[in-house]
C-alpha positions as a printed Julia matrix, in Angstrom:
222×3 Matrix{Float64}:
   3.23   -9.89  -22.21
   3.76   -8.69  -18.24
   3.12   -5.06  -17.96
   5.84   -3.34  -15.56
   3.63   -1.4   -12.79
   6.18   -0.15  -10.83
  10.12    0.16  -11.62
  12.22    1.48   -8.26
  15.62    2.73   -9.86
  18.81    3.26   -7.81
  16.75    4.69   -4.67
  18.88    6.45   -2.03
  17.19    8.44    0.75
  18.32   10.08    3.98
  16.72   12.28    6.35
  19.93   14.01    7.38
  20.3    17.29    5.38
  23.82   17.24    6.62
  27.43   16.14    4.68
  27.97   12.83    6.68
  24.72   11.22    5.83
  23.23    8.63    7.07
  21.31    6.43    4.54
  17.96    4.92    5.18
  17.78    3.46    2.06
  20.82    2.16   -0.07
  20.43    1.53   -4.02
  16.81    0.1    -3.94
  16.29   -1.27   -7.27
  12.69   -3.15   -7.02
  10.03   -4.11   -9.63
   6.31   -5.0    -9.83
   4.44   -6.4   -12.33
   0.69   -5.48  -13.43
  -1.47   -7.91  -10.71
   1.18   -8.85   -8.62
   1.14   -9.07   -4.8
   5.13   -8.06   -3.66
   6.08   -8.83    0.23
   8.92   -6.42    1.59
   9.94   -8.36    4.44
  12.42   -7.46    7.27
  13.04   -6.11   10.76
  11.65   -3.16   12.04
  13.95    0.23   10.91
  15.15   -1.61    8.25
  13.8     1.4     5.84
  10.28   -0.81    4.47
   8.14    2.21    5.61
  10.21    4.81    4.21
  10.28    3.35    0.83
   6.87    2.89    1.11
   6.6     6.81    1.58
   8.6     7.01   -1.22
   6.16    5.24   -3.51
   3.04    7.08   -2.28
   4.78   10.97   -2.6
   5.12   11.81    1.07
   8.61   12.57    0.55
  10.95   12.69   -2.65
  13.67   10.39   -2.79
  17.67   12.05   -2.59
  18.62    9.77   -5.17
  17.28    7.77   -7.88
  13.68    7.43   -9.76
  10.61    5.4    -9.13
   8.32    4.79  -12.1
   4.54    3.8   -12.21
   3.71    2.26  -16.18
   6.79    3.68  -17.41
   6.37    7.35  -16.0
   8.56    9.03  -13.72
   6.48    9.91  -10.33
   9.61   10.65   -8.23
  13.44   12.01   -8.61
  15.89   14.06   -6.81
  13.81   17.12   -9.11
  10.1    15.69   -9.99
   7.7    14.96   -7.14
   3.92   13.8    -8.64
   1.48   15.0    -5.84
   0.1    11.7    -4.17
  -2.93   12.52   -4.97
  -2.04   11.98   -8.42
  -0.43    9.07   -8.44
  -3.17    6.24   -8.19
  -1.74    4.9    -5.71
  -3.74    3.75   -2.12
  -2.29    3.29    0.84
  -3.47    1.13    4.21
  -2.2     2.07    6.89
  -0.97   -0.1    10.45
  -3.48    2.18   12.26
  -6.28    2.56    9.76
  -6.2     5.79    9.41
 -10.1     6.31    9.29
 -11.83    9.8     9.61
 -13.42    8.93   13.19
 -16.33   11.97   12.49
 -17.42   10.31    9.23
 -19.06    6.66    8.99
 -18.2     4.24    7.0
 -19.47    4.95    3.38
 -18.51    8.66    3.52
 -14.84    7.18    5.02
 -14.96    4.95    1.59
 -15.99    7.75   -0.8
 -13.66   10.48    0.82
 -11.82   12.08   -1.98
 -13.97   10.21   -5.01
 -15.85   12.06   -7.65
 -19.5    11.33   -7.11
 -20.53   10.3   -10.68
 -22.27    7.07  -10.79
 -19.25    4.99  -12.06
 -17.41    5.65   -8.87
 -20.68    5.4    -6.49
 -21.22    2.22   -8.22
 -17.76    1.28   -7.54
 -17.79    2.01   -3.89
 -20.45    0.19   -3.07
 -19.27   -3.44   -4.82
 -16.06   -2.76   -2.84
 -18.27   -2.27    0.13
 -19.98   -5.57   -0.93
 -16.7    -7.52   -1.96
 -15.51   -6.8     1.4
 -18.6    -8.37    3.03
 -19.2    -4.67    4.59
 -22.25   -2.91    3.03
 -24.29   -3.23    6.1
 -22.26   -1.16    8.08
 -22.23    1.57    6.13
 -24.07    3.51    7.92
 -21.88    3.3    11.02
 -18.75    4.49   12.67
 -15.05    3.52   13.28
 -15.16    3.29   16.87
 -18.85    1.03   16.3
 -16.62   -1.56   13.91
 -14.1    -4.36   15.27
 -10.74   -4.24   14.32
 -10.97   -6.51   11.13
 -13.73   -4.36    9.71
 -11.77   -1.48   10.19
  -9.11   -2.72    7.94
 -11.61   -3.59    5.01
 -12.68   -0.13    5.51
  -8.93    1.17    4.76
  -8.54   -1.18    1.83
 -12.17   -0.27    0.45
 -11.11    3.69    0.71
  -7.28    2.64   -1.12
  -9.08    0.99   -3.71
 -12.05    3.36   -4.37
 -10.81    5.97   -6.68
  -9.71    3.04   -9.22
  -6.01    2.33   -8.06
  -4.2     0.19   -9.81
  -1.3    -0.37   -6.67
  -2.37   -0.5    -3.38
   0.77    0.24   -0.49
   0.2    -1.93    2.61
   2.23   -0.92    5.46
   1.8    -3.83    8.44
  -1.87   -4.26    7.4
  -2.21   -7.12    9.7
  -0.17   -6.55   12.69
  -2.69   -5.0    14.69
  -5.4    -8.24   14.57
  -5.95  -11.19   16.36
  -4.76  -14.32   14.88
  -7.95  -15.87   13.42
  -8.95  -12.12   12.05
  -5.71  -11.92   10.75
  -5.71  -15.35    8.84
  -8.89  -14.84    7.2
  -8.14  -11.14    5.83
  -4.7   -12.47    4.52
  -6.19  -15.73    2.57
  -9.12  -12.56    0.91
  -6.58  -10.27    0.15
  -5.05  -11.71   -3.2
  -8.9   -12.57   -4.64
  -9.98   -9.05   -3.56
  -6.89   -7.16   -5.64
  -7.35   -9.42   -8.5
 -11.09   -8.37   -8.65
 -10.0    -4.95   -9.05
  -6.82   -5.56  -11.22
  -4.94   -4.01   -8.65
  -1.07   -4.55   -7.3
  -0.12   -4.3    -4.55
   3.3    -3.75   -2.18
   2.74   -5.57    1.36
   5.04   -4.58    4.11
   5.41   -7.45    6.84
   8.05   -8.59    9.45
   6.14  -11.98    9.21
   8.12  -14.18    7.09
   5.42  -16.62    7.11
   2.61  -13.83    6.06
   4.78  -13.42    3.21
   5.58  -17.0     2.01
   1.64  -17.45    2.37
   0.11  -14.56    0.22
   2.58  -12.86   -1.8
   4.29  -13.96   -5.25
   7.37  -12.52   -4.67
   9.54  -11.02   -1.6
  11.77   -8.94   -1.34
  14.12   -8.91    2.18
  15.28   -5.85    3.48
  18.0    -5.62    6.31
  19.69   -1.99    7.01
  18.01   -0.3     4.42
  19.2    -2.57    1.45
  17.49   -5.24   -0.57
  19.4    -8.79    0.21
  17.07  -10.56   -2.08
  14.6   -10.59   -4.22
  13.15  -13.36   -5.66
């Protein structure tokens, strides 16, 4: 039986408090199943950040729900704290605390029993980034940076991991190489994941299904 990880419902949002507004997202009905890799894939301002934002609890949606294993995390009157929500997010830019090195960057927010040490450093390992642990953003190239970010999403035990133009930022043979890991690294820590992407061709190539996005609206979703 597939397990439901995430259930978008109706999803309206605008950023005008005004009468006359303008909708950045139209009716956004979207589903992902336990260990499944979604692409949201369109042009840029077509509203794949935003619902990303959404998702994570940055901001609370005008209209509509969004669900994570059957529990209401968002409404127009309910607003889990992100913090709550097991949810990880990678950022374009990283995101990385440039005044801590890499394994206190990893184990930033973490309890520090030895279930979740343990689990930071086989991420660290997965990742093929234990040695440089001890180091610091600015010391790591632009690829490592970005298994940092993913190590730190997937740390506290998330089970959905929000990628927002993970790769954009990385040369192309970097870039290749991180998207062919990224599907065996999630499924070693029975995560899903929701990868946003302009790159029609990153999407085909990694994710198992896609959703396209033009003027805030899903088109298709298959």
């Amino acid at each position: 039986m597939v397990n439901t990880e995430l259930e978008v419902k109706n999803l309206w949002h605008t950023f005008n408090a005004n009468k006359d507004n303008i909708w950045v997202l139209k009716n956004i009905n979207l589903t992902l199943n336990e260990g499944e890799l979604v692409g949201l894939l369109g042009p840029s301002g077509c509203g794949k950040t935003t619902l990303l934002r959404l998702i994570a609890g940055f901001d609370r949606p005008k209209l509509g729900s969004i669900k994570k294993n059957g529990n209401t995390i968002s409404d127009n009157c309910n607003l889990l704290p992100p913090e709550r929500r097991r949810i990880g997010m990678v950022f374009q830019d990283y995101a990385l605390f440039p005044h801590l090195n890499i394994w206190d960057n990893v184990c930033f927010g973490i309890n520090k029993k030895k279930n979740a040490i343990e689990r930071a450093k086989w991420l660290l390992k997965l990742l093929d980034i234990y040695e440089l642990k001890s180091r610091y953003p600015h010391e790591l190239s632009g690829g490592q940076r970005q298994r940092v970010a993913l190590a730190r999403a997937l740390a506290p035990g998330t089970s959905l991991v929000l990628l927002d133009e993970p790769f954009c930022s990385l040369d192309v043979e970097v870039r290749s190489r991180l998207r062919s890991e990224l599907s065996s690294v999630l499924k070693s820590c029975s995560a899903s994941a929701l990868l946003v992407t302009h790159d029609p061709f990153e999407a085909l190539a990694i994710c198992d299904r896609i959703a396209v996005m033009k003027e805030g609206e899903i088109q298709q979703y298959s």
